[in-house]
N, C-alpha and C positions, 0 to 999 in steps of 0.2 A: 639516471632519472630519479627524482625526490617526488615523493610518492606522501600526498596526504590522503587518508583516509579518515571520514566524521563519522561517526556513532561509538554504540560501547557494547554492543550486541554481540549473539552469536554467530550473526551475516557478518557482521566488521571483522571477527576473530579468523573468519573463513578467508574472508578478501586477504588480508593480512596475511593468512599463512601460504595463501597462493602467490602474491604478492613477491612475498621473500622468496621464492623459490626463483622467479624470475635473474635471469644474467644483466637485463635492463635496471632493474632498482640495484640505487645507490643507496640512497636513505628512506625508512621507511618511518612513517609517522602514524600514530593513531589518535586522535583525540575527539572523547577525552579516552577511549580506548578502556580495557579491563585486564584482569588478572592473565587470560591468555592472550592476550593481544602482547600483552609484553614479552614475549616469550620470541615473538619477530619482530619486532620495531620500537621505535619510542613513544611511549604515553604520555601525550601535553593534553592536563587537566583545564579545560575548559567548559562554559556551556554552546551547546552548537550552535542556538540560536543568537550566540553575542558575535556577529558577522566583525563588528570591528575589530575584536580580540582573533579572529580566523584570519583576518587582514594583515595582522603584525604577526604572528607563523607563519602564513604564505611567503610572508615577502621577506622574513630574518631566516628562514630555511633555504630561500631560493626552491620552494614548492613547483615542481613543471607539470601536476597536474592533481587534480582533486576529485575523488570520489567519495557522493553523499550519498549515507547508507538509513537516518531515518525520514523519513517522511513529515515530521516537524520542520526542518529547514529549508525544504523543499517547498512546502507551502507559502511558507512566512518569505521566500523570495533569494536564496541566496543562489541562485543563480544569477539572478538579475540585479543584484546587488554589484557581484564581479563584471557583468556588464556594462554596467555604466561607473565603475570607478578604473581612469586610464593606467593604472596601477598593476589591475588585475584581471583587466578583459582580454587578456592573451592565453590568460591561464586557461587550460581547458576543462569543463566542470562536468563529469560525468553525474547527470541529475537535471529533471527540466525544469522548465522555469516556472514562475508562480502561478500564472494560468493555467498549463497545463497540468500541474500536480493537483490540481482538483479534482483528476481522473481518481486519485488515492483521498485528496484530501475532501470530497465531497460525494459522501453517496447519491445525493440526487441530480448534481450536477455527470456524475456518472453515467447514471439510468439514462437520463435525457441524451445521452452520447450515445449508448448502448441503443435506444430507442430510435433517432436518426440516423444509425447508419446498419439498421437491422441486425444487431448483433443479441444471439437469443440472451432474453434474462425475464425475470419473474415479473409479474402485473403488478403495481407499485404507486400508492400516490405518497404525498410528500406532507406535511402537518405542522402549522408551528402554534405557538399560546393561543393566538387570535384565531386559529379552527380548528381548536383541539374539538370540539364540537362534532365537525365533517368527519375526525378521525376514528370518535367511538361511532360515526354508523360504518366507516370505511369496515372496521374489524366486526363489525354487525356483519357485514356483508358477504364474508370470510370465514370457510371452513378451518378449524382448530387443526395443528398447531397455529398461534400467532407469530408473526418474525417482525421485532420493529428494532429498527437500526438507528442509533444517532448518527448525524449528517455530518458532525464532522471526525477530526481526529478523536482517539481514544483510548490508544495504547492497545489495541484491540479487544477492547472488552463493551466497544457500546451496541453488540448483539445481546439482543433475547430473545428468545424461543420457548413461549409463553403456551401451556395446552388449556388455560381455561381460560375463556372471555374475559369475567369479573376482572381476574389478577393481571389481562392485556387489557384494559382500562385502569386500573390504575398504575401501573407500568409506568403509563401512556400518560398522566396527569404528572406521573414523579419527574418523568424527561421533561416533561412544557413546564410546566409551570414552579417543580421544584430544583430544578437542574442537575438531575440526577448525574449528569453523564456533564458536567459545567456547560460551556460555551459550546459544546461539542452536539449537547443536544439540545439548542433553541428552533431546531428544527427536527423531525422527525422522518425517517422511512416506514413505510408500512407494507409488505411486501406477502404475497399469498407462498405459503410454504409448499415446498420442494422437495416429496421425499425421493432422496438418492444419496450415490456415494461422492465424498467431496474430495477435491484435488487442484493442484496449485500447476501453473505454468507461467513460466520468465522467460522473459524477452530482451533481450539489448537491441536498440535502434538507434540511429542514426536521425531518426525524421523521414528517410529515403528506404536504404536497406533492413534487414534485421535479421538479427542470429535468434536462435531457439535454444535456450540453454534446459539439461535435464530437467524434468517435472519433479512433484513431490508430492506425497502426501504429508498433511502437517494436523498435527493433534492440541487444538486448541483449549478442549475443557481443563477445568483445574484439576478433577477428580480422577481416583483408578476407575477405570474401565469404561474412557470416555463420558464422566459423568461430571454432573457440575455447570458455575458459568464458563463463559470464553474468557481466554487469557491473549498476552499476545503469540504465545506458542510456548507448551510443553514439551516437543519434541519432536520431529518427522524425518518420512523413511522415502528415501530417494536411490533409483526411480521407483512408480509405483507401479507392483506385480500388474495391475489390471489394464494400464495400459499400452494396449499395444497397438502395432503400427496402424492400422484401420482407423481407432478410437485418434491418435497421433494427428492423424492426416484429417479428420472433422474438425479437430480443435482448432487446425491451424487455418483450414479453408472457411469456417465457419464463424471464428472468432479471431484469432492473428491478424488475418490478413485484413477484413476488414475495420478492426482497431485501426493500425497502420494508414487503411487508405482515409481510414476515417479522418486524422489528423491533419491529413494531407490536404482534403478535400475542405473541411474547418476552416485552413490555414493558420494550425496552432504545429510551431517548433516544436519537438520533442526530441531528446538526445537524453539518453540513459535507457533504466531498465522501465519494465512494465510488468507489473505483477497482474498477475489474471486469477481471481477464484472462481474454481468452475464445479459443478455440481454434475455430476452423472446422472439422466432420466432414462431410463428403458435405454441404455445403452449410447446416450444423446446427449453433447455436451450442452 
């Protein structure tokens, strides 16, 4: 099996080296891949989101199946791209398609998901230029810390966790109206803070079934000692000491399962992984 894999990350370096270990891969590809990526397969220097340039590697490799690993192509559609060109809708694309990756590529399109299919998440309204307005009384209305999120991609850094009013209004002016965060913040989240501890879980599905792959914690700020803004990851430690199988068995009854059904019931495709950040309350995901 010929084996492509898209990003350049430390997730791609991982796949990658799991990848090679397999008896089933023949050829392994990364693109545009990085310094340890080369180390299992071959780095083809592209960018991800140039699907036509993905088009002419799939097809001059004999690629039999594809895993997309950032969140940028997944939005912008390259599933659906392979789907409708008869070239490459055979291929099979671990990654969903452009509707669906709104789950990652839209915080508010999120919420409202989380919201309809009762999946717990924080009290939340949503703000763009024309009612930045609503949104300085929204954080009027709101106990400090402030948590206001750009809505869309950001490399992950368009969190802030703001502890004085003043500085989450103008924040909140930089995202609307001076683009702090570009495209990414013509909309806003505003969300009441959550003190607990934070933790990650991943999922592969099908749309039907789904595996639960190990959790993690993951350490986003730039700073020693957890201090700083958010990045898109500094590092994380997998599994994490605290949870155990009680905590395990909440996350999945509580939030997995009806993610999943959620999809279902939607009637929105999904095929690949699903990243979940989840926040521990009094012990409650």
């Amino acid at each position: 099996m010929n084996i492509l894999i898209l990003g350049s990350g430390g997730r791609e370096c991982a796949f990658a080296w799991k990848f090679a270990q397999s008896p089933k891969t023949e050829k392994l590809f990364i693109a545009p891949g990085n310094a340890g990526t080369e180390k299992y397969g071959t780095n083809i220097p592209l960018n991800v989101n140039d699907f036509d340039t993905i088009k002419t590697v799939v097809l001059s490799n004999n690629i039999n199946i594809v895993i997309v690993g950032p969140e940028d192509p997944l939005v912008n559609g390259i599933h659906d791209y392979f789907l409708a060109d008869d070239a490459l809708k055979q291929i099979p694309v671990i990654g969903p398609r452009k509707f669906a990756a709104q789950l990652e590529g839209s915080k508010e399109f999120a919420k409202e998901f989380m919201f309809r299919h009762n999946i717990p998440t924080a009290k939340y309204q949503s703000f763009t230029k024309e009612s930045i307005d609503q949104g300085y009384e929204f954080l009027d209305s709101l106990k400090p810390p402030y948590v206001l999120k750009a809505d869309g991609l950001a490399a992950g850094k368009g969190v802030l966790i703001i502890a004085d009013l003043e500085e989450a209004k103008e924040e909140l002016e930089d995202m609307l109206n001076n683009e702090k965060f570009g495209a990414a913040s013509a909309k806003v989240v505003i969300e009441e803070f959550l003190d607990g501890i934070e933790m990650s879980s991943f999922v592969l599905t099908d749309g039907d079934d789904y595996v639960i792959f190990p959790n993690a914690k993951d350490y986003k700020r730039i700073g020693e000692g957890d201090k700083g803004l958010n990045t898109g990851g500094m590092g994380a430690v997998s599994p994490v000491p605290f949870a155990n199988k009680e905590l395990l068995d909440k996350i999945e009854d509580l939030i997995i399962k009806p993610t999943i059904d959620g999809l279902k019931k939607d009637k929105i495709p999904y095929v690949g992984f699903v990243f979940i950040g989840l926040i521990m309350v009094n012990n409650e995901p």
